[in-house]
DOBANU-836574 format. One record per residue (C-alpha): residue in one letter; x, y, z. Coordinates in steps of 0.2 Angstrom, whole numbers, plus 5000, padded with zeros to 4 digits. Layout:
# residues N
+---+------+------+------+
| r |    x |    y |    z |
+---+------+------+------+
| A |    X |    Y |    Z |
...
+---+------+------+------+
END
This chain:
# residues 278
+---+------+------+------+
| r |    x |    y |    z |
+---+------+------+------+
| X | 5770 | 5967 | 5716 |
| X | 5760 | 5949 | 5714 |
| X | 5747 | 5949 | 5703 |
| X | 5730 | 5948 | 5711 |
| X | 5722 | 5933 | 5711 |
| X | 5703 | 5931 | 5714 |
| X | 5696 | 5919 | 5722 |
| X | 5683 | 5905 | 5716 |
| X | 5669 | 5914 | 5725 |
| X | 5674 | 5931 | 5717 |
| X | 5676 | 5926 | 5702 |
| X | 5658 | 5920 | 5698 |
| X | 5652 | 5934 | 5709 |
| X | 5658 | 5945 | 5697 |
| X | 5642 | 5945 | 5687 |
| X | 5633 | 5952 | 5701 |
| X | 5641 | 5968 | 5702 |
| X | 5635 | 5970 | 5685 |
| X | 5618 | 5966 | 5688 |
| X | 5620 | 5949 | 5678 |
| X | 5613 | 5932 | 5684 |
| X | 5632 | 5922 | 5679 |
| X | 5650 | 5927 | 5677 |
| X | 5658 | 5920 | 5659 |
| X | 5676 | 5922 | 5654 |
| X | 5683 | 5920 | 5635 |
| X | 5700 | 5923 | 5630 |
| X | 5704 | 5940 | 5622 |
| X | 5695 | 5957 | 5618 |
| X | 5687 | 5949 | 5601 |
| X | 5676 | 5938 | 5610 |
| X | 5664 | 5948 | 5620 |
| X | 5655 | 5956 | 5609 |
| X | 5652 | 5940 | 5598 |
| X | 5648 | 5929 | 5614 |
| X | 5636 | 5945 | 5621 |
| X | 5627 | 5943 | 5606 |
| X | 5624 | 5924 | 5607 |
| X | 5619 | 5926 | 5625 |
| X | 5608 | 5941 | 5621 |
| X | 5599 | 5927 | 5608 |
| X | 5598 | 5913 | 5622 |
| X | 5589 | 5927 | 5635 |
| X | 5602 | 5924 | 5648 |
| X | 5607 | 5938 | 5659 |
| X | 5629 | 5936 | 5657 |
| X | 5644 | 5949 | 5663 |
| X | 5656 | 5943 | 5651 |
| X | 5673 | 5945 | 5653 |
| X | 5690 | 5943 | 5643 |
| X | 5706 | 5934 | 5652 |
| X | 5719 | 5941 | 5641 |
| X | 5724 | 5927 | 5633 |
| X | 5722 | 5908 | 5631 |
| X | 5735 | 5903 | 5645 |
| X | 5724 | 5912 | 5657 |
| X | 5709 | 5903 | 5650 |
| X | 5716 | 5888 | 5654 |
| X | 5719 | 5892 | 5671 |
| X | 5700 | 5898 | 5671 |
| X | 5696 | 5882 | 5663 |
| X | 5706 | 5870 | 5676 |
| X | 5695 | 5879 | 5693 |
| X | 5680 | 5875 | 5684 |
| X | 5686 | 5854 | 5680 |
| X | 5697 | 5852 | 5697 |
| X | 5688 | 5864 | 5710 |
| X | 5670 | 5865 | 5704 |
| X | 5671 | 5881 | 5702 |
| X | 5654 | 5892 | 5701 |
| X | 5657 | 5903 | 5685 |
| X | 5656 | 5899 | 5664 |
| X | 5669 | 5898 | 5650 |
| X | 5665 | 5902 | 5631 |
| X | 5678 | 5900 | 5620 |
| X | 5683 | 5892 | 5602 |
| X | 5678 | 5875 | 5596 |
| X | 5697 | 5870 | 5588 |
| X | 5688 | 5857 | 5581 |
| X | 5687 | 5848 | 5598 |
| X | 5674 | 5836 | 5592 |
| X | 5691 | 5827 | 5584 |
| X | 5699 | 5825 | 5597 |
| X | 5705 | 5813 | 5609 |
| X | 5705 | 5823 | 5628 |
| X | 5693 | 5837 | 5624 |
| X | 5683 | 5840 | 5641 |
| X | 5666 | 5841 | 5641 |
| X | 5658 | 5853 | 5654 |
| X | 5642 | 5860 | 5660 |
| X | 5649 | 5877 | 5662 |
| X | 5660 | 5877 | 5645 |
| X | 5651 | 5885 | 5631 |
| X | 5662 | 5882 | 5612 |
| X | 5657 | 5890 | 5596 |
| X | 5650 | 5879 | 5583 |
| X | 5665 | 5883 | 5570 |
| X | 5681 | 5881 | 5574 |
| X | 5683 | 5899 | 5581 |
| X | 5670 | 5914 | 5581 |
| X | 5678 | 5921 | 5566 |
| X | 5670 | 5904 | 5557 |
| X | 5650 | 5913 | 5557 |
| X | 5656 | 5930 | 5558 |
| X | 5661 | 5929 | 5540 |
| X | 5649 | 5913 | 5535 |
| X | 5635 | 5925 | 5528 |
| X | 5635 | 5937 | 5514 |
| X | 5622 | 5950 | 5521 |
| X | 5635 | 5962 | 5533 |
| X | 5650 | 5960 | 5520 |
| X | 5637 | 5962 | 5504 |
| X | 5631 | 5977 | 5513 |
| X | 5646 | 5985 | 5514 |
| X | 5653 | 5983 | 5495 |
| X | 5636 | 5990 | 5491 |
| X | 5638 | 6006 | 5500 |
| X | 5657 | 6007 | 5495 |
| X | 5650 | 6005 | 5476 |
| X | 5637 | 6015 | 5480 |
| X | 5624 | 6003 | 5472 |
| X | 5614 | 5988 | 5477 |
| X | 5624 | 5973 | 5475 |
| X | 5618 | 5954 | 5475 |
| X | 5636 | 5943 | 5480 |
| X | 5627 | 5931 | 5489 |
| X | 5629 | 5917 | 5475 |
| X | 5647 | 5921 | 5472 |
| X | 5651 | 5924 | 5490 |
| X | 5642 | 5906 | 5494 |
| X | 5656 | 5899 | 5478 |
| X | 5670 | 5907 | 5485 |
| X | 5665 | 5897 | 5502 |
| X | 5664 | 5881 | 5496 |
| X | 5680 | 5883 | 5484 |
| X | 5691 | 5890 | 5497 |
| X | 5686 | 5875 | 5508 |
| X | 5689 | 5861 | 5497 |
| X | 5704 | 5870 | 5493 |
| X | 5710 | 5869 | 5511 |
| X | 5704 | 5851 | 5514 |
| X | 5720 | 5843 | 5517 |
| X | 5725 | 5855 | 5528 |
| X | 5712 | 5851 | 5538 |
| X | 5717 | 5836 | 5539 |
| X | 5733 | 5838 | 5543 |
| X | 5727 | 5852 | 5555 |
| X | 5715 | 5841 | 5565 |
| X | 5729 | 5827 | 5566 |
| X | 5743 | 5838 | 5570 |
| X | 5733 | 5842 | 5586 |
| X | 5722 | 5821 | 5589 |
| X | 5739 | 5815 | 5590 |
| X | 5750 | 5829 | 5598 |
| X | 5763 | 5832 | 5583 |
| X | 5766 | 5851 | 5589 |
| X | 5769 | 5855 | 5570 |
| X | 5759 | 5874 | 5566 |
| X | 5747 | 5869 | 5550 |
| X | 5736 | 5883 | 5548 |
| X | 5747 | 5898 | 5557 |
| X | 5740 | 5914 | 5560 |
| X | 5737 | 5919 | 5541 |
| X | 5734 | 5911 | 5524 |
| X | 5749 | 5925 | 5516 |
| X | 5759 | 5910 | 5512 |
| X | 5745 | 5896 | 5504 |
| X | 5737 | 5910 | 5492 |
| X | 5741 | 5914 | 5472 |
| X | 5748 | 5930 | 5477 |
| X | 5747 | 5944 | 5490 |
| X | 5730 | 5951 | 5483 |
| X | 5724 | 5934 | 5479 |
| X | 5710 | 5926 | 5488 |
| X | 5712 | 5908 | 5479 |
| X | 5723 | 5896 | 5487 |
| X | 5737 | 5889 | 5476 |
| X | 5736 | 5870 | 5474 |
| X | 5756 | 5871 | 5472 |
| X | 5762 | 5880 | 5489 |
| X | 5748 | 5870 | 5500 |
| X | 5758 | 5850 | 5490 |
| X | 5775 | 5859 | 5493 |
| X | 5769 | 5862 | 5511 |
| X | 5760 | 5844 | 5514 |
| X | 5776 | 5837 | 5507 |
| X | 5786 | 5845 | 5520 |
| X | 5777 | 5838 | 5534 |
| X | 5766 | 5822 | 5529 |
| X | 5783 | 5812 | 5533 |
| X | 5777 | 5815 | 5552 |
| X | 5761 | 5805 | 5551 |
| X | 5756 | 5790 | 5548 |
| X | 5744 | 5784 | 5534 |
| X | 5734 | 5775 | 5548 |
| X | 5735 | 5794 | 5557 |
| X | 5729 | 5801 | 5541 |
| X | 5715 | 5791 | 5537 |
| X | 5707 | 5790 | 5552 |
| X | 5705 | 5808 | 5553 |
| X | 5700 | 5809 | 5537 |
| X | 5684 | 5796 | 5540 |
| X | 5681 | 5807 | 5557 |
| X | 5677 | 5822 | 5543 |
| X | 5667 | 5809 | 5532 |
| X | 5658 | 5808 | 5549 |
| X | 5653 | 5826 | 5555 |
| X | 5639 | 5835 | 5550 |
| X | 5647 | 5850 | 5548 |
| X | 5654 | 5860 | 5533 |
| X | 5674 | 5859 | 5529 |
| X | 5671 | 5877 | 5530 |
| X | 5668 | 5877 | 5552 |
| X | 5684 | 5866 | 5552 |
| X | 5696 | 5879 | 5547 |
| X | 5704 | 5890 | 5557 |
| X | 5694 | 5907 | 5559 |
| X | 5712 | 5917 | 5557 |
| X | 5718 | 5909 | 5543 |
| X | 5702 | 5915 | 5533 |
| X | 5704 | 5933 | 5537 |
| X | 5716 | 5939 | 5526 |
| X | 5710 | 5929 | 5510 |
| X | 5691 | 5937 | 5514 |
| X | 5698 | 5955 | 5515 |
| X | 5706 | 5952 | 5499 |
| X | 5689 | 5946 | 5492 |
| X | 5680 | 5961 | 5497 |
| X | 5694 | 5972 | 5490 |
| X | 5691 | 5962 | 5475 |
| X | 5672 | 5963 | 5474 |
| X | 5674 | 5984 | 5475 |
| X | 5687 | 5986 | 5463 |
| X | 5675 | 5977 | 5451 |
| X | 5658 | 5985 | 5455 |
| X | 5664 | 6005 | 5458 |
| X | 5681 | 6004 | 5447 |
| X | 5692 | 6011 | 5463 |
| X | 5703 | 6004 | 5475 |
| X | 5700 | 6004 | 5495 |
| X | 5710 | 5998 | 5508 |
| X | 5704 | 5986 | 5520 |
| X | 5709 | 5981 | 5538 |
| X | 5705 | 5964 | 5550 |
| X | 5698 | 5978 | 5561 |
| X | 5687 | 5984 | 5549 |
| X | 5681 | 5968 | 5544 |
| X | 5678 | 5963 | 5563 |
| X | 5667 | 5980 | 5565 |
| X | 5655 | 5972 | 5549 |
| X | 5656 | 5957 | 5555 |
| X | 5653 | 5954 | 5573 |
| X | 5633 | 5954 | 5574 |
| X | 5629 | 5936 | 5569 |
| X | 5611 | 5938 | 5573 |
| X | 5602 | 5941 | 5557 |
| X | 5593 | 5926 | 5554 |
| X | 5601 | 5918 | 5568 |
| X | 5585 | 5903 | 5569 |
| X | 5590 | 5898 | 5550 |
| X | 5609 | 5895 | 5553 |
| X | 5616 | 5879 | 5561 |
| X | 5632 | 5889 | 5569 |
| X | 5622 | 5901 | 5579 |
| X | 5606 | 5892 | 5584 |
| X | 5618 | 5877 | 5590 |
| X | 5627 | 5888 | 5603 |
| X | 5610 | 5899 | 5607 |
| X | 5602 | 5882 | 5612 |
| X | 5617 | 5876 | 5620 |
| X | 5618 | 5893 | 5632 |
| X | 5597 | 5891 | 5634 |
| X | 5604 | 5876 | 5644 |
| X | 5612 | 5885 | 5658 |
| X | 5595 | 5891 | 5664 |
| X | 5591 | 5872 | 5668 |
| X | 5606 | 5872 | 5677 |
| X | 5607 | 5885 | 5688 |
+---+------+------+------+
END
């Protein structure tokens, strides 16, 4: 049987059924929930609904550039501010990191929160949480690079992945090792150009925004989960396990003092702008 394929009109009517003033589509089950939140912030009324997947989203995104369709698409930044054919759009909405993951795990408060009441005590990480930030960035800085040129200049080489297992000091480490992420630049530096490579890397002198909302949220996950593992072993003595599930559930809701961090009020004020729109 064919798959059933809804029409423009349907498509941004979908909202209605809901009793929402506009439709928005984002990629995959993650994204609702973080996107609900933003649009709850912005006091816009949205159904917001996942495709399945970022092929579908493109074919979401392509009825919005090429028939004018009537409904919205938020989805991941990918550092699209770097690059060369990004399409800019009244009715796409892109987080201020490079994916949502970047400001759900940004602040201390949700993860601080949780180690506490695994410890069983009150616990103030925010200074070492705020350290192990700015390390684990600058440690990653040339994969960035590499990242953000691999995709300006269509190379098709996978930098980051889906995981950090590989560019860590061990499996329970949450340090990167200087010595697998050379070895790795090594392997693949031989397909750019310096000219390539410098050029990105005066783009990043440019941007206003941390290295940390330049890497990919993914990558972040497992060396996080491993820091948090770390934090409880410390401060109660025992050992817990810790699942990406479980750190999505804590970190999700990005509005506590949303008006104070760049990430979220950026998107917010970009959503308000629909109103002035529709």
């Amino acid at each position: 049987m064919a798959e059933l394929e809804y029409s423009n009109d349907a498509l941004a009517a979908k909202g209605l059924f809901y009793n929402k003033v506009i439709t928005v589509y984002v990629e995959g089950k993650d994204d609702p929930l973080f996107w609900d939140n933003l649009f709850n912030l912005a006091e816009i009324e949205a159904h917001i609904e996942d495709v399945g997947g970022s092929e579908e989203l493109k074919k979401h995104l392509s009825k919005i550039i090429d028939e004018d369709a009537d409904f919205f698409i938020a989805t991941d930044n990918d550092n699209s501010e770097f690059l060369k054919d990004t399409i800019n759009h009244p009715n796409i909405i892109r987080s201020y990191g490079y994916s949502i993951e970047n400001s759900m795990y940004y602040l201390p408060s949700p993860i601080e929160k949780t180690i506490s009441n695994f410890c069983r005590k009150k616990l103030d990480l925010s200074e070492e949480f705020d350290n192990w930030i700015n390390d684990f960035s600058q440690s990653v800085y040339d994969l960035i690079v590499y990242d953000i040129a691999n995709n300006r200049f269509k190379k098709g080489i996978s930098i980051f992945g889906d995981n950090c297992y590989r560019f860590l000091k061990g499996q329970n480490s949450f340090k990167i090792c200087s010595i697998q992420t050379n070895q790795f630049i090594n392997s693949i530096e031989s397909n750019f150009s310096k000219e390539e490579i410098d050029e990105v890397k005066e783009l990043i002198n440019q941007s206003t925004k941390d290295l940390w909302f330049l890497i990919k949220g993914h990558f972040i996950t497992h060396a996080l989960i491993n820091l948090i593992k770390h934090f409880i072993k410390k401060h109660s003595g025992t050992s817990k396990s810790m699942t990406p599930d479980f750190l999505y559930s804590i970190t999700i809701d990005c509005r506590e003092n949303w008006e104070n961090r760049i990430d979220i009020k950026t998107v917010v004020e970009r959503i308000k702008q629909i109103n002035k729109s529709t």
